[in-house]
N, C-alpha and C positions, 0 to 999 in steps of 0.2 A: 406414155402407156407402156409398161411391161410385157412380157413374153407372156409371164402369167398371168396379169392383168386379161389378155388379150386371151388365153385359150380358156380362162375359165368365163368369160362373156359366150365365146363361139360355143363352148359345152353347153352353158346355162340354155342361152339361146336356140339349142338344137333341142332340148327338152320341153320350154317353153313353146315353140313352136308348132311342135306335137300334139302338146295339151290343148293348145289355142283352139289349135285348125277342131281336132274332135270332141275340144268340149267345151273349154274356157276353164279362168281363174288362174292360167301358170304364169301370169304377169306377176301373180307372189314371188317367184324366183328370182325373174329378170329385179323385179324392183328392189328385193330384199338383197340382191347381189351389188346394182347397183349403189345403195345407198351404205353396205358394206365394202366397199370400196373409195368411200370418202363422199359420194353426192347426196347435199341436202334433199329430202324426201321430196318437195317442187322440183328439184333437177332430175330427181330418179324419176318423177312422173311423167315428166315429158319427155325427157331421154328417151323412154320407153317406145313412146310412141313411134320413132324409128323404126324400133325392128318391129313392131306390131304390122306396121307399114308395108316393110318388104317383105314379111309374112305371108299379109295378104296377097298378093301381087301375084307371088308362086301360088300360094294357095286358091285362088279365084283363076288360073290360068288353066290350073291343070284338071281342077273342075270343069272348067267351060270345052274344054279340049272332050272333055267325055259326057258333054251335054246334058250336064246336072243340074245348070242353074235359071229358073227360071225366071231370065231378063225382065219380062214385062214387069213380072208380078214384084221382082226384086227393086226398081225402080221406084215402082207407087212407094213402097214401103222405106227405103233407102232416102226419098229426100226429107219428111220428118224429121228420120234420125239423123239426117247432117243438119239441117236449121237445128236442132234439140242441142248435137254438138256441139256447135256454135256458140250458142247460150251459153253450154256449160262450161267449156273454156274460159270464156269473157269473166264470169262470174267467178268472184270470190269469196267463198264462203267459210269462216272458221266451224269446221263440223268436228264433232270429237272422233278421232280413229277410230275407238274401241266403240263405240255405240255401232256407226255405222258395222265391222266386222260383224256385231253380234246379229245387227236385223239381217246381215247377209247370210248369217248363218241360220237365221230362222227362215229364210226366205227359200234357202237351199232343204232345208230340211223337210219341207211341203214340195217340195217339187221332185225329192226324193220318194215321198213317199207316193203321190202320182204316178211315177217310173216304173215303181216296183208293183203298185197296185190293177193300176191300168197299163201295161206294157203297151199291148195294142195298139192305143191311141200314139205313140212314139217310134213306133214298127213300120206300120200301114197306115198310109197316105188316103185324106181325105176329098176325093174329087170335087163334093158340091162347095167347102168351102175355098179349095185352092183355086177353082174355075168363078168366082165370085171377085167382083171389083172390088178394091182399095174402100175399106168402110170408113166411115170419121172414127171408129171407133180404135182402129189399126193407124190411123194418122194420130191419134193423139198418144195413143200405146207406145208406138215408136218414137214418136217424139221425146214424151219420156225419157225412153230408154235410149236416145240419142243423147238425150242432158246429162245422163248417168255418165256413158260412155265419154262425153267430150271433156268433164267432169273428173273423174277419176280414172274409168278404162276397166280397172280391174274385176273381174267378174260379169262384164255386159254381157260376156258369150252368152252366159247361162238364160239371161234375159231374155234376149232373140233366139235361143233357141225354142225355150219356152214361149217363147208370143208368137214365134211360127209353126209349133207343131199344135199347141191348144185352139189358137185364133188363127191361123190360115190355113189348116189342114196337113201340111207338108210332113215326110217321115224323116227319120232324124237324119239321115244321109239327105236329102235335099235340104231340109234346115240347114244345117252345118254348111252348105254350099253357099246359099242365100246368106247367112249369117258372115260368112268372110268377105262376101261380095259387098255388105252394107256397109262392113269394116272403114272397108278400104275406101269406099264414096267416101263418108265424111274423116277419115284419119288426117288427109292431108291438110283443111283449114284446121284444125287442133293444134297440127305440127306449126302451120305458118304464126298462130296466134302465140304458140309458145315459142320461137323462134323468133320471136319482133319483141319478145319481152326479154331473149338473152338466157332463156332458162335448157337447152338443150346442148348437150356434150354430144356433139355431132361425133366424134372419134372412137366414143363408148359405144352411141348406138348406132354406128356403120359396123362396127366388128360384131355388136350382141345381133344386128340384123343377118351375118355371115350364118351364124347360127339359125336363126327362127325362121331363114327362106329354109334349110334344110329339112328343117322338123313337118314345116309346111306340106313341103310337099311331098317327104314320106307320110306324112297323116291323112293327105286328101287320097293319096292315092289306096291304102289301107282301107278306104272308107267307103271307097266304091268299089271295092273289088269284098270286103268281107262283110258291107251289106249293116242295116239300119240296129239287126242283133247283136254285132259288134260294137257298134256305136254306142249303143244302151250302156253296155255293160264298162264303157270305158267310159261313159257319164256318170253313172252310179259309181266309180272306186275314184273321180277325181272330186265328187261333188261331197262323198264322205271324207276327204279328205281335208278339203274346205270347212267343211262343216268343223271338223275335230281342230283345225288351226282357228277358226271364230270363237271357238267356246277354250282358248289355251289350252288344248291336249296337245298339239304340236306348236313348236318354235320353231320358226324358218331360219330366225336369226343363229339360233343356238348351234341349229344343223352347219350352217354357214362358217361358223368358228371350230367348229369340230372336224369340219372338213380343210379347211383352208388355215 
């Protein structure tokens, strides 16, 4: 690995990191960097999964240090989505790219307009449903969204954040705590199932994780000190952002060759 190799990972990774922690989706960078860098799209994906890893780790640390994350409730909900993960690792499914991008793009696009319509409800935290037991309803929700994440990765934040702020109450600054905490449960059988299969450039994602601990943990920390309106609003400009790269108004790839 090169010198450049090596700082345009730690950059990527510090920007990804960022996005992770307060919103999701900037796995488009690390991945579109990795696989501009020579790794087939299975090696960028799991690759990935490294620094999503140590991401979390700072990210879930520096949360719990300012007593953001609600352990109990983060548990019930967290082990779905590692069995969900599980699954979605194991499995192999030929899906076509572009379809999937576009339903994520439509999927972001509603939950967009939820943000913008209803702020509230992603501002201010719901006691009767936060203080309410794990439902079947939230076990299979996360589950799901655990098969997503084990699956492909990219985009789950938006998921869990949205299934914690609509179906558990939580405000976006405690989402986003619970949401990196879940991460992190099931990241590591992902990593062991991609790693027993020979598909992870351990060298690539030790150096893009150099990167995405840093972003981490300036984003968590941002996040509770400038509060769930912040949050918002740096969910609304990453999630139009996604949106405009699902429907081809932006190239990640292009940007990558223009830069590099």
């Amino acid at each position: 690995m090169s010198i450049f190799e090596a700082l345009a990972l730690i950059l990527a990774g510090l920007l990804v990191g960022f996005i992770n922690t307060l919103a999701g989706g900037g796995s488009i960078i690390s991945l579109s960097l990795l696989m501009f860098l020579g790794l087939p799209a299975n090696l960028a994906n799991a690759t990935n999964r490294v620094g999503v890893l140590l991401q979390n780790i700072v990210a879930v640390t520096s949360f719990s240090q300012k007593k953001t994350i609600d352990f109990k409730k983060g548990i019930g909900l967290a082990l779905p989505a590692f069995f969900g993960s599980l699954l979605g690792a194991l499995v192999a499914i030929d899906l076509n790219k572009k379809v999937i991008e576009t339903v994520i793009g439509i999927i972001m696009l509603l939950m967009l307009v939820f943000i913008v319509i209803k702020p509230i409800r992603w501002i201010k935290e719901n006691p009767l449903l936060i203080n309410k037991k794990v439902t079947l309803v939230q076990i299979i929700l996360f589950f799901l969204i655990g098969f997503y994440g084990g699956f492909i990765q990219l985009g789950v934040g938006y998921f869990l954040i949205a299934g914690l702020v609509l179906n558990a109450g939580y405000d976006l600054v405690k989402a986003n705590a619970i949401k990196v905490f879940i991460i992190l449960i099931y990241t590591p059988i992902t990593l062991v199932v991609f790693h027993l299969s020979g598909q992870i450039n351990w060298a690539y994602g030790l150096t893009l994780g150099i990167g995405t601990m840093l972003g981490g943990f300036v984003a968590s920390r941002l996040a509770i000190k400038k509060g769930a309106g912040f949050v918002r609003w740096v969910l609304i400009i990453v999630i139009l952002l996604t949106v405009a790269r699902s429907f081809g108004l932006i190239n990640i790839d292009r940007l990558l060759h223009s830069i590099f």
